[in-house]
Legacy VTK file of the C-alpha trace (Angstrom):
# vtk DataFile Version 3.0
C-alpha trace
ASCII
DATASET POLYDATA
POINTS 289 float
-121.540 -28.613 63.307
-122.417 -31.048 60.569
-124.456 -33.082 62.724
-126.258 -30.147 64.223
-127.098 -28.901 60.994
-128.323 -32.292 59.390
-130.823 -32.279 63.004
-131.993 -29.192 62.204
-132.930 -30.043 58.326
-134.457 -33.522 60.261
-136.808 -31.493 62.072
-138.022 -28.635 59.653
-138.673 -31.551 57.635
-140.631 -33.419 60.009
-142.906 -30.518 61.428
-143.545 -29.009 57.984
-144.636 -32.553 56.853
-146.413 -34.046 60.137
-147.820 -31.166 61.396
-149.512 -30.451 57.725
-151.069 -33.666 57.491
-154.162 -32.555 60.487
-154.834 -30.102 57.585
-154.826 -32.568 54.659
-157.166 -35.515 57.106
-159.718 -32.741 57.439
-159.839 -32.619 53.913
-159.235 -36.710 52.878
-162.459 -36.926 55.470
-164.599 -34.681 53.683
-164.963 -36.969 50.872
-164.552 -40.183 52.615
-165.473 -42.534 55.454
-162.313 -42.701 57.903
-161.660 -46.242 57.767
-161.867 -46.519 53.878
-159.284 -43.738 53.478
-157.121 -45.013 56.345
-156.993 -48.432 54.985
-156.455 -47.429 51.303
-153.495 -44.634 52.341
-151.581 -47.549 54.335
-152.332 -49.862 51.944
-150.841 -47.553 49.458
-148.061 -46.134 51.561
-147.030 -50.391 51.958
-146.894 -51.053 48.088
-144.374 -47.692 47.357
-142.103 -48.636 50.294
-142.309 -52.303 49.395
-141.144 -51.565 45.537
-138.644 -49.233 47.498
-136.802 -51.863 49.585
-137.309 -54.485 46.893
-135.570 -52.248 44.360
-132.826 -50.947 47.329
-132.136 -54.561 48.384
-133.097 -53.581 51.980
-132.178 -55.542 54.834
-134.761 -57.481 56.691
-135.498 -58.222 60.067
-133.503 -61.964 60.544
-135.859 -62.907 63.205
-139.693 -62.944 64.064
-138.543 -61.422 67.307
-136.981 -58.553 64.903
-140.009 -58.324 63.046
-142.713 -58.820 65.684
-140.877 -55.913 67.197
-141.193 -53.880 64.125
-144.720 -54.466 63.686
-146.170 -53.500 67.600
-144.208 -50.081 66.682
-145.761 -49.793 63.874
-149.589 -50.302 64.753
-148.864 -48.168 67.743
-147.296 -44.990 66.146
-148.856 -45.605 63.025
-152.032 -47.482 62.825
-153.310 -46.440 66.411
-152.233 -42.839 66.366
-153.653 -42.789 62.475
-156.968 -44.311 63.627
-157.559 -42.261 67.096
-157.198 -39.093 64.701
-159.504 -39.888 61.989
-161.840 -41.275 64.267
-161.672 -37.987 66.489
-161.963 -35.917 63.469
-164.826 -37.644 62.135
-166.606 -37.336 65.585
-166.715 -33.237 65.248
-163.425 -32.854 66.915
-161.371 -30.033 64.627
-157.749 -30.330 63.401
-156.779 -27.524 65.874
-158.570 -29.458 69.269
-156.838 -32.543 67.675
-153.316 -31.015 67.580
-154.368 -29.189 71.384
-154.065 -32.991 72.899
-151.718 -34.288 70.310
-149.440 -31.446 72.001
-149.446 -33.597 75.069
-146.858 -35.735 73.444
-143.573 -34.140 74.718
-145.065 -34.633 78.718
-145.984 -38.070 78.365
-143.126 -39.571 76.245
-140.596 -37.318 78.804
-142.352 -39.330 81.719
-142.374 -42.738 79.313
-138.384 -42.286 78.955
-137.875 -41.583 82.178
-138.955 -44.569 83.473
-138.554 -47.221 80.981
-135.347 -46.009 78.966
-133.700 -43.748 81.892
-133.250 -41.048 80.202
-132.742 -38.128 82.562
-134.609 -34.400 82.215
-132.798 -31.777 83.926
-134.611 -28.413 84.885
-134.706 -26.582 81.776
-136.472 -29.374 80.188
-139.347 -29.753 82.629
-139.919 -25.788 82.613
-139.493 -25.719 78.589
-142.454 -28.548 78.597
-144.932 -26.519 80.509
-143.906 -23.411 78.237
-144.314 -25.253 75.639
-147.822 -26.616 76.225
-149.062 -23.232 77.159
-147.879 -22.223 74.140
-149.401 -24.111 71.987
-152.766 -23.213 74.167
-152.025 -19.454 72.849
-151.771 -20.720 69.379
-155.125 -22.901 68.935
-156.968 -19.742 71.202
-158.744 -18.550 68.442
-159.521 -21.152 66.123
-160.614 -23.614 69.163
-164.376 -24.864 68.895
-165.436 -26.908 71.698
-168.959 -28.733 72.529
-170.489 -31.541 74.549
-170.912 -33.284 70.855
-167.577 -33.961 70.018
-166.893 -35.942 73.467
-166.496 -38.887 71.860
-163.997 -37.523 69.354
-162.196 -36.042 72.322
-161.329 -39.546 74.242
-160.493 -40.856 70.332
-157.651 -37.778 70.045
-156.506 -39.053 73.634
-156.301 -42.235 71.707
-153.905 -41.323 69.596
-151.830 -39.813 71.702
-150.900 -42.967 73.503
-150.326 -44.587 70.498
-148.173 -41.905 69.339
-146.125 -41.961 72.651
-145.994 -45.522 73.507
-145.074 -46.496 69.817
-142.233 -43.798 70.151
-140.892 -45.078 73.410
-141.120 -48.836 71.890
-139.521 -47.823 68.819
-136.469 -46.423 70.238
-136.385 -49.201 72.531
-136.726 -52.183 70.653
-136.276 -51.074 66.930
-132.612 -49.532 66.752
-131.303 -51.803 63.660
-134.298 -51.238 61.656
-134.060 -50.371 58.113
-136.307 -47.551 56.959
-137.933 -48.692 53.872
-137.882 -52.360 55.120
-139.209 -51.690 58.472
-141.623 -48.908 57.188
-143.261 -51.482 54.710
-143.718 -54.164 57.551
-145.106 -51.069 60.087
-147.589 -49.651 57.140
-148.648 -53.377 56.439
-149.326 -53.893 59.996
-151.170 -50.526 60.535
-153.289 -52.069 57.406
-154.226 -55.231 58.912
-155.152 -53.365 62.242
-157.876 -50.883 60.807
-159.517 -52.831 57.456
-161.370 -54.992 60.246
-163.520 -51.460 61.380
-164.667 -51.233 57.779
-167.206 -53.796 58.955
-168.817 -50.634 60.944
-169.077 -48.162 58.987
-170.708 -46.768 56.146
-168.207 -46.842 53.433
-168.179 -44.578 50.849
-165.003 -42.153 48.729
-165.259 -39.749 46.430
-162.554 -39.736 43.712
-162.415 -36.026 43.425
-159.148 -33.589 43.180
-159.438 -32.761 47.145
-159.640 -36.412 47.854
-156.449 -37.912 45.514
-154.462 -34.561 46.812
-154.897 -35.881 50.050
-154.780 -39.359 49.714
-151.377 -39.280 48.085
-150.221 -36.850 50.255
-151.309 -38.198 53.511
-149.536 -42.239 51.769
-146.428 -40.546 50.848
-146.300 -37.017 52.933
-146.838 -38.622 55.868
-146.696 -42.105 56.290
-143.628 -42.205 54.420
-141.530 -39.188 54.263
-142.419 -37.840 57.759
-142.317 -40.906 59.631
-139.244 -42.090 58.146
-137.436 -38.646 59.242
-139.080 -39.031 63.053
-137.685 -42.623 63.027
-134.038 -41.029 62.059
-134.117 -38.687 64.523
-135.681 -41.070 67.700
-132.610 -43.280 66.517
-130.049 -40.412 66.932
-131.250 -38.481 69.963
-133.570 -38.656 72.746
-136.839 -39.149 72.265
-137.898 -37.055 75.402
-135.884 -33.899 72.880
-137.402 -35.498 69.382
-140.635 -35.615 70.818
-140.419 -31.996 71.865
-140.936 -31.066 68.119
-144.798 -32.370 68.466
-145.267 -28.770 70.104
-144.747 -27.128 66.995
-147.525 -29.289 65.014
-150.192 -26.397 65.404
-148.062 -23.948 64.658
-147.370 -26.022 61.105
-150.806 -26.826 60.737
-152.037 -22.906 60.975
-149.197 -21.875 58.807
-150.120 -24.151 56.174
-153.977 -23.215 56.414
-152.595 -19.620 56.604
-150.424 -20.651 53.000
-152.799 -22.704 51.078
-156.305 -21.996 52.673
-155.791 -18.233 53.703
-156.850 -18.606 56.981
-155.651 -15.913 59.238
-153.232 -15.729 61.922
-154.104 -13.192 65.208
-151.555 -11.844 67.607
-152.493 -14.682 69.937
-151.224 -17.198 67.688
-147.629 -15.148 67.099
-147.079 -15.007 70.686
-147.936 -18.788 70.926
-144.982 -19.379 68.497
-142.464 -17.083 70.215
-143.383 -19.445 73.524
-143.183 -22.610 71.692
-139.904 -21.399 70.654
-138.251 -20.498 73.919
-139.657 -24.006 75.579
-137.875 -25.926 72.297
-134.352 -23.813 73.303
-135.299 -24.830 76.978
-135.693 -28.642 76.229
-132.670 -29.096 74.099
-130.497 -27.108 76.642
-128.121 -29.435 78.970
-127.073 -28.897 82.549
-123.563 -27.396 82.974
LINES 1 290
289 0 1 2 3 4 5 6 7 8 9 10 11 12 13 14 15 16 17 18 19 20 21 22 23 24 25 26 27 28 29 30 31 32 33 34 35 36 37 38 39 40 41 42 43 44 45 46 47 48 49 50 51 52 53 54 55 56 57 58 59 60 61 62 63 64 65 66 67 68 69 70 71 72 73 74 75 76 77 78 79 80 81 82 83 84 85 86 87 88 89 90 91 92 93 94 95 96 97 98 99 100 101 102 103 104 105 106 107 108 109 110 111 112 113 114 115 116 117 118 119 120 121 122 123 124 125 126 127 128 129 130 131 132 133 134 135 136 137 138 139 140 141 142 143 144 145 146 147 148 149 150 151 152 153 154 155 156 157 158 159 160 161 162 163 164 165 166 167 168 169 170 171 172 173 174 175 176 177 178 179 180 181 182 183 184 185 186 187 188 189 190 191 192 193 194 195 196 197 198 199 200 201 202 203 204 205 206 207 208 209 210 211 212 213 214 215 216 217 218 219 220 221 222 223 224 225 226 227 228 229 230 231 232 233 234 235 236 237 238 239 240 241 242 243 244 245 246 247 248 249 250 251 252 253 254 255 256 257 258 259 260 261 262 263 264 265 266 267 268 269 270 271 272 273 274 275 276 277 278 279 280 281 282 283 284 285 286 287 288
């Protein structure tokens, strides 16, 4: 019971923060060039859970292995997923097409497991995936804008969405003893050292405004810290095929959120997307008698 309860406060945590952050990029991106503000929130996000570990006396990886393990998880999950979605989002792609393919998540890293950590999906699961994706199709209905100029954007989102599920699948894999703050300080380095190369290309420029520091430090320490470190709990104490089920309910936090703070509105479409997305989360997490 305990354990089921401290899952469940895992993954309200997670969604509410993860899921929140497509609304907070479109915002970051308004007053800055996508590079710039992904360099300076990893950058930023490194320092904190540096002083963290420092201060904590974290343990640290005890080989390069261990480390260069740590690392490739990191620049996939973070820095690649992180860079595909700016990059998409900067290319015309909106937060709500961005979370539509994001939302492929749970059917790739369910085939990923499958055949590199054999983990096996019985029926429920593979009908609660569909469900779930269809679901998430009634949710962005509405607010879904879609044109032969954001193409580009389009193939950046699918980007990210192999860095998400690859860096998930190598993280449970190969990063099992890793220590949150420690590990999440070498991953947010990493993710660093991937992206501040691209600032070559682009036109930098940030505007220090209230939008852009709300973001910034919400997107460093929301996100890269507080919701990553809770998906990295719960990949270590479940399966990632179920963990990664969650990613279904990232539009359904991200139009809540508008709905909260930006007053966007919510249609009948969009309630009977989260009833579906519901029932296919139930349907994932049930086991086989």
């Amino acid at each position: 019971m305990k354990k089921s309860v401290e899952g469940s406060f895992l993954a309200i945590g997670f969604v509410l923060l993860y899921g929140s952050g497509f609304v907070f990029t479109q915002y970051g991106l308004e007053n800055a060039s996508p590079i710039a503000f992904l360099t300076l929130r990893f950058f930023i996000a490194f320092v904190i859970l540096l002083c963290i570990a420092y201060y904590l006396k974290s343990s640290w990886p005890k080989t390069i292995k261990e480390f260069v393990h740590i690392s490739i998880a990191g620049i996939l999950t973070v820095g690649t997923f992180s860079l595909g979605v700016f990059l998409s989002i900067s290319h015309g792609v909106n937060a709500s097409l961005n979370a539509l393919v994001i939302a492929l998540q749970p059917i790739v890293v369910t085939f990923l497991a499958m055949q590199f950590l054999d983990e096996k999906i019985n029926r429920y699961a593979i009908v609660g995936l569909i469900t779930g994706f269809l679901g998430v199709c009634f949710v962005l209905y509405s607010t879904m804008v879609f044109s032969s100029d954001v193409v580009y954007g389009v193939l950046f989102s699918f980007l990210a969405l192999f860095g998400l599920s690859l860096g998930n699948i190598y993280q449970k894999k190969y990063c099992k003893k890793m220590n949150l703050f420690a590990g999440g300080a070498i991953q947010t380095l990493s993710s660093t050292i991937l992206v501040s190369p691209f600032l070559m290309y682009e036109d930098v420029y940030m505007n220090f405004n209230s939008d852009f520091i709300v973001a910034l430090i919400y997107m460093s320490v929301g996100v890269s810290i507080g919701a990553l470190s809770l998906l990295y709990l719960m990949i270590e104490k479940g399966a990632v095929s179920k963990v990664s089920s969650l990613f279904y309910l990232m539009p359904v936090s991200a139009v809540c959120i508008s709905w909260f703070l930006f007053d966007k509105s919510i249609d009948i479409m969009m309630m009977v997307g989260v009833v579906v997305i519901f029932i296919s989360i139930v349907l994932i997490m049930k086991r086989d008698k």
